[in-house]
DOROLO-545297 format. One line per 5 residues: number of its first residue (from 1); their letters; for each residue x, y, z of C-alpha. Coordinates in steps of 0.001 Angstrom, whole numbers, padded with zeros to 6 digits, always signed. Example, Ala and Ser with C-alpha at 12.3 -4.5 7.8 and 13.67 -1.06 7.14 Angstrom:
DOROLO-545297
1) AS) +012300,-004500,+007800  +013670,-001060,+007140
//
This chain:
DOROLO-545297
1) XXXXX) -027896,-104478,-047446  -024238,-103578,-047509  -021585,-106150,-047080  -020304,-104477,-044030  -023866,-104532,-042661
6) XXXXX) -024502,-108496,-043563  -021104,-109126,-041588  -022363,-106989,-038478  -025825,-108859,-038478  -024136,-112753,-038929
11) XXXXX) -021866,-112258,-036192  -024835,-110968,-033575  -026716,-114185,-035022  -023572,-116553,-034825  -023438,-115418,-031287
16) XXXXX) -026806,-115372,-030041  -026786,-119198,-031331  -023419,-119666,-029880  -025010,-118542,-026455  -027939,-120573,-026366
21) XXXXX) -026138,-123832,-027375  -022704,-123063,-024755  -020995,-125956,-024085  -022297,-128028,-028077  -020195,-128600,-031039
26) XXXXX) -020538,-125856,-033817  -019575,-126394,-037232  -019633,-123351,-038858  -019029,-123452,-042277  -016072,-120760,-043257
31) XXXXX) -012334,-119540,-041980  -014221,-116498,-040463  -016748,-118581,-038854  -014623,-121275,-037366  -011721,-118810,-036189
36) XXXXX) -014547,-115578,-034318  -017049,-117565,-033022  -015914,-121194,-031502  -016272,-122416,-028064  -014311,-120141,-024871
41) XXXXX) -012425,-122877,-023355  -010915,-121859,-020342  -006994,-121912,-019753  -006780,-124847,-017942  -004704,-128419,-018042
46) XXXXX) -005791,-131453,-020123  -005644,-134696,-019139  -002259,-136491,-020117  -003111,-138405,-023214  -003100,-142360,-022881
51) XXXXX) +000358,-143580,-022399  +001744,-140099,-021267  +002665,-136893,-023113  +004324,-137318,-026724  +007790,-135206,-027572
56) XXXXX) +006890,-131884,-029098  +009440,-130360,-030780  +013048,-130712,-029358  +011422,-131650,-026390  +010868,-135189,-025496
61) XXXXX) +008159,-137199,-023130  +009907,-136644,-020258  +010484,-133009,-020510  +007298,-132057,-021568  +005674,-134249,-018617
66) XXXXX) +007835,-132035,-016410  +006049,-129048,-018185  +002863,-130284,-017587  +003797,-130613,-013602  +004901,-126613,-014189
71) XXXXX) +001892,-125716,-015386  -000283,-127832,-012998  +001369,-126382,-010264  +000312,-123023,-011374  -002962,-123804,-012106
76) XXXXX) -003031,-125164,-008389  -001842,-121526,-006875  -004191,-119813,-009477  -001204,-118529,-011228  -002640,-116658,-014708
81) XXXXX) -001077,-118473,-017513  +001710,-116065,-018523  +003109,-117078,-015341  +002885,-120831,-016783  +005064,-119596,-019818
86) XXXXX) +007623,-117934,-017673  +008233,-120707,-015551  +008409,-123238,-018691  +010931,-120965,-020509  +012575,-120619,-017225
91) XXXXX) +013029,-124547,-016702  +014229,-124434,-020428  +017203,-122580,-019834  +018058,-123305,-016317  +018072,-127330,-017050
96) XXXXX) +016638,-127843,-020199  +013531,-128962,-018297  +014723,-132149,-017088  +015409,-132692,-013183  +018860,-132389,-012526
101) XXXXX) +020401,-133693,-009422  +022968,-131258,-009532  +024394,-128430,-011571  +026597,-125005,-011092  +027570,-124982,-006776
106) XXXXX) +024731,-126727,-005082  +021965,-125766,-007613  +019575,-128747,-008038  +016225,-129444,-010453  +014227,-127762,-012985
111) XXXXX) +014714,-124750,-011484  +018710,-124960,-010557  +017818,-123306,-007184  +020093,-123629,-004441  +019594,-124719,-000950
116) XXXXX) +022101,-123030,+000462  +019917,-119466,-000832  +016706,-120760,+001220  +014696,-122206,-001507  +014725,-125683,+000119
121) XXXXX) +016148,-128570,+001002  +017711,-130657,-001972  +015178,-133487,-001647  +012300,-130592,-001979  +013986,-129029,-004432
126) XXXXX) +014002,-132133,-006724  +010312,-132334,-006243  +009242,-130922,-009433  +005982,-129550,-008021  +007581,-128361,-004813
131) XXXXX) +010351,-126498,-006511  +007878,-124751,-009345  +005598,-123806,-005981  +008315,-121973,-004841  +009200,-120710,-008610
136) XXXXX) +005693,-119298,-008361  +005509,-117917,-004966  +008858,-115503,-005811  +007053,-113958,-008977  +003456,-113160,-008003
141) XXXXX) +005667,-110922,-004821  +007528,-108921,-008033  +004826,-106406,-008793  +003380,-106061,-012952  +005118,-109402,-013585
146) XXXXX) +002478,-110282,-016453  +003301,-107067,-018113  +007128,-107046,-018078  +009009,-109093,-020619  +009895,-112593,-020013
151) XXXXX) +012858,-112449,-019458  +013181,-109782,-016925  +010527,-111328,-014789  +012521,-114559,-015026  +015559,-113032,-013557
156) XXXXX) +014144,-111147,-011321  +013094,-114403,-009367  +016098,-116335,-010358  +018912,-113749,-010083  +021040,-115549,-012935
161) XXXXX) +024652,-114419,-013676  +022930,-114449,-017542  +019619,-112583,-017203  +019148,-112303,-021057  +019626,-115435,-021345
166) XXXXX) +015187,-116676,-020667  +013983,-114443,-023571  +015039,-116806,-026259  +012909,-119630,-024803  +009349,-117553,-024872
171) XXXXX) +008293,-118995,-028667  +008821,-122134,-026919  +007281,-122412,-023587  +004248,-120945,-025127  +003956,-123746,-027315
176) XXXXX) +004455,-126095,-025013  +002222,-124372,-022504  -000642,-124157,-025118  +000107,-127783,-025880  -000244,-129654,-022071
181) XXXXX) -003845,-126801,-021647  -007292,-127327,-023194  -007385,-124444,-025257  -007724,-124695,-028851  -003852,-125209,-029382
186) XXXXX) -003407,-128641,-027639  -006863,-129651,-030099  -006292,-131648,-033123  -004210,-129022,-035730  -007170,-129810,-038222
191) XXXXX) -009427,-127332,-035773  -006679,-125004,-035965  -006582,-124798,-040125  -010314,-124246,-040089  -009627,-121081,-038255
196) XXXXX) -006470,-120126,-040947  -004269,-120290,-037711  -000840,-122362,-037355  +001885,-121808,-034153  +001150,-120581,-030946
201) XXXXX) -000258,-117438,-029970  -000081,-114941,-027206  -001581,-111973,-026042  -000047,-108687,-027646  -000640,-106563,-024173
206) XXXXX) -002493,-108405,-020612  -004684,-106050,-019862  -008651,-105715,-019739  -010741,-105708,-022519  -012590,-102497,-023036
211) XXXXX) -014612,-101837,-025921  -015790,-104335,-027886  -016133,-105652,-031511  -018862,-103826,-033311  -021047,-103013,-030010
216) XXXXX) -024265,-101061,-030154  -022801,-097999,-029667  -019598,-098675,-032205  -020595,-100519,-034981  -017882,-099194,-037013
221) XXXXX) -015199,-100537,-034433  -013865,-102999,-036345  -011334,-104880,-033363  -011247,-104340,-029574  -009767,-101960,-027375
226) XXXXX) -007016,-103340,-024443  -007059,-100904,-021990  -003134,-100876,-020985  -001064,-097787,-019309  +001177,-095876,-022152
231) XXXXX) +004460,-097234,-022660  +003443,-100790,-022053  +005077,-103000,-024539  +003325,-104551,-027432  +004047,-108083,-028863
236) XXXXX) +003527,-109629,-031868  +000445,-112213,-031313  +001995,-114574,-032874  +004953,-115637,-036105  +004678,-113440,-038818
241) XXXXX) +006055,-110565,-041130  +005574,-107567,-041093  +003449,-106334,-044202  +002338,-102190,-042948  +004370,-099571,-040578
246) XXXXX) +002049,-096364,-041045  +001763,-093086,-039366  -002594,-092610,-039769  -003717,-089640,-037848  -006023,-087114,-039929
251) XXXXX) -007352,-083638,-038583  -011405,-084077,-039345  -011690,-080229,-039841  -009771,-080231,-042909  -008395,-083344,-043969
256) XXXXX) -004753,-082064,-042881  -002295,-084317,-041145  -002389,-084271,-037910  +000411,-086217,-037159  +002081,-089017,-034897
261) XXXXX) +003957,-087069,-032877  +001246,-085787,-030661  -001745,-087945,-028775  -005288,-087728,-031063  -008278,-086515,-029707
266) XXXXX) -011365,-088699,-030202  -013587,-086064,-032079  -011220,-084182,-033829  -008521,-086617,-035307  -009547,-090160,-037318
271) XXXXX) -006871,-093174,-038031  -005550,-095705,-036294  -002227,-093356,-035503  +000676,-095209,-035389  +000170,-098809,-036230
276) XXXXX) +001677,-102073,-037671  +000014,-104698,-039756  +001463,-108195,-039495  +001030,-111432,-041607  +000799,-114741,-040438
281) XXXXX) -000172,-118217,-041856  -003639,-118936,-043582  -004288,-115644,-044675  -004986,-114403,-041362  -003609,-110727,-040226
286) XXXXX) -003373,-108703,-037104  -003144,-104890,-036746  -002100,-103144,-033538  -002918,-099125,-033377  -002407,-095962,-031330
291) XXXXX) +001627,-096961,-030603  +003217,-094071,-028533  +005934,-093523,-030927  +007410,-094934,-034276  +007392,-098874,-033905
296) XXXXX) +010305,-100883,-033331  +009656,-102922,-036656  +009880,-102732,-040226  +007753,-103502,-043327  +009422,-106718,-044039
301) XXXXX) +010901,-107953,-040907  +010230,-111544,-039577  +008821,-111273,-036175  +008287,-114235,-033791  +005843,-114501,-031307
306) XXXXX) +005566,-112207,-028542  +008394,-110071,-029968  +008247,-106254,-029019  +006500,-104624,-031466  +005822,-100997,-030152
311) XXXXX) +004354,-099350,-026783  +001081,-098353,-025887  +000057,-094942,-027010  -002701,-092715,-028046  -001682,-090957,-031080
316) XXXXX) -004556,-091023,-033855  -008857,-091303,-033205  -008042,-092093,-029501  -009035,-090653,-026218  -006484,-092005,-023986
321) XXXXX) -003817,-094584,-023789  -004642,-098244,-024931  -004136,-100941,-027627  -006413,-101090,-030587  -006051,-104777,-031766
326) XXXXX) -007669,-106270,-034905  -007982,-109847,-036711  -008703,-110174,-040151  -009369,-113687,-042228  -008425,-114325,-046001
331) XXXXX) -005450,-111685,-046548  -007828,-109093,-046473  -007068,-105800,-044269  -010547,-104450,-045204  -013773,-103987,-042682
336) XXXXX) -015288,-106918,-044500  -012730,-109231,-043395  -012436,-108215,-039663  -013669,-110801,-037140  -014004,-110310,-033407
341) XXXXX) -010404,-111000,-031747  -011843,-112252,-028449  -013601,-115718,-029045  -009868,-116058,-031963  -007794,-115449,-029151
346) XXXXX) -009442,-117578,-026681  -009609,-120679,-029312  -006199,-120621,-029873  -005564,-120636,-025950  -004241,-116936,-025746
351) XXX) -007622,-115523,-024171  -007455,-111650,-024145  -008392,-109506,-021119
//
């Protein structure tokens, strides 16, 4: 039996067990193990540890208990959690998440919104949950929020006079997010190293999963396909550098290059098109294929998370527009090393679909 094989056939085991036992402790012995095949815990809020939140960061008790009320108010309107991050990075610049009782004209709170522009009275407004309510309420109206960088959405609720200004916070407010949720980033960081993973994480595209890991029908499909519209941005799912920017797009009926600056065709072309390969701690590294056009990185470059990367495409062994995305454990870019990116993504709190 192949190596490649023996992979395909402990995964389908790890999850079959995984399935029967939902909700128990598994120690699986292994980075790959602990990283692909952990518990799903959904997005939600954890409990405020004994004696309140602790600093994390530059960010002390009091701020980050004002970033739990963010986030519990958006669990409470059933906003998704990108909208948790936006609001977080929001606070961060508007008053460095602590509740002001005044600021620039009549702005008041986390927020800074003004009562005099119909967000509130300024006893509402320095209700923290109130005045993230009413954060929330402006951006589910803006239509493909979760898909438009941070900062734009940002501004396009709060109208600042410095709309660049929220994009800087995004590293940030998704750490602080993933630390005040019960995903696998607010768990002890000793979970986290069995996995190989360190810093937060975020989803490189929100958009459904569509097919899977090594299914049936694609055994050779070695990460999972996001199904998002061309020219949706791509970000980098979490700190890292860049270690491959590659143009992979053969023509099957005679080896030739086919090229990158045309869409593939899924019988006729093989590659992953345009794609980037980035490094991050613990040996773990994450490939994102079929970009539109030449990315907007370089081999080399240090990329934080959720940095634009590239845009949706369909150039190599595609048949229409999505985001090929792939995990692999130990350093190693081969098939042997891949693991299935949805179970990673969901234990480090940065579920994808």
């Amino acid at each position: 039996m192949s190596r490649r094989m023996l992979a395909t056939l402990l995964a389908a085991v790890v999850t079959v067990v995984f399935v029967c036992l939902a909700g128990t402790s598994l120690l699986l012995g292994g980075s790959a193990a602990g990283c692909g095949s952990g518990a799903a815990p959904g997005r939600t809020l954890a409990p405020a540890p004994p004696g309140g939140w602790p600093a994390v960061g530059q960010w002390d008790r009091n701020q980050v208990a004002n970033a739990a009320v963010i986030a519990a108010a958006g669990t409470s309107k059933g906003v998704p959690s990108r909208g948790w991050v936006i609001a977080v990075a929001t606070a961060m610049q508007e008053s460095t998440l602590r509740n002001l009782p005044g600021g620039d004209r009549d702005s008041v709170g986390l927020f800074q919104q003004r009562p005099s522009q119909g967000w509130g009275t300024v006893a509402q407004l320095l209700d923290p949950t109130y005045a993230a309510g009413r954060f929330y309420a402006k951006l589910l109206t803006i239509p493909g929020w979760q898909t438009m960088p941070l900062t734009e959405a940002a501004q396009r609720v709060q109208v600042s006079a410095y709309p660049d200004a929220y994009a800087k916070w995004e590293p940030e407010a998704t750490q602080l997010v993933g630390t005040i949720t019960s995903g696998e980033s607010s768990l002890p960081t000793g979970r986290l190293a069995s996995c190989g993973a360190s810093g937060p994480w975020t989803q490189p595209v929100l958009a459904p999963v569509g097919s899977g890991f090594r299914t049936a029908g694609r055994p050779g499909h070695d990460g999972v396909d996001l199904s998002a519209p061309r020219g949706t941005v791509i970000r980098a799912a979490s700190a890292g550098i860049v270690s491959r920017v590659r143009c992979n797009a053969i023509d099957n009926r005679d080896g030739s290059n086919w090229g990158c600056d045309r869409d593939g065709d899924p019988g006729l072309t093989s590659g992953c098109g345009w794609y980037v390969d980035i490094d991050h701690d613990g040996g773990i590294i994450t490939r994102y294929c079929h970009m539109d056009k030449p990315p907007r990185v370089e081999v080399g470059d240090h990329v934080v998370v959720g940095q634009p990367i590239g845009v949706v495409g369909s150039t190599g062994h595609s048949s229409g527009p999505h985001l090929h995305f792939e995990v692999h454990v130990n350093g190693d870019t081969s098939a042997e090393a891949a693991i299935d990116p949805v179970p990673f993504m969901m234990n480090l709190g940065a579920s994808l679909g």
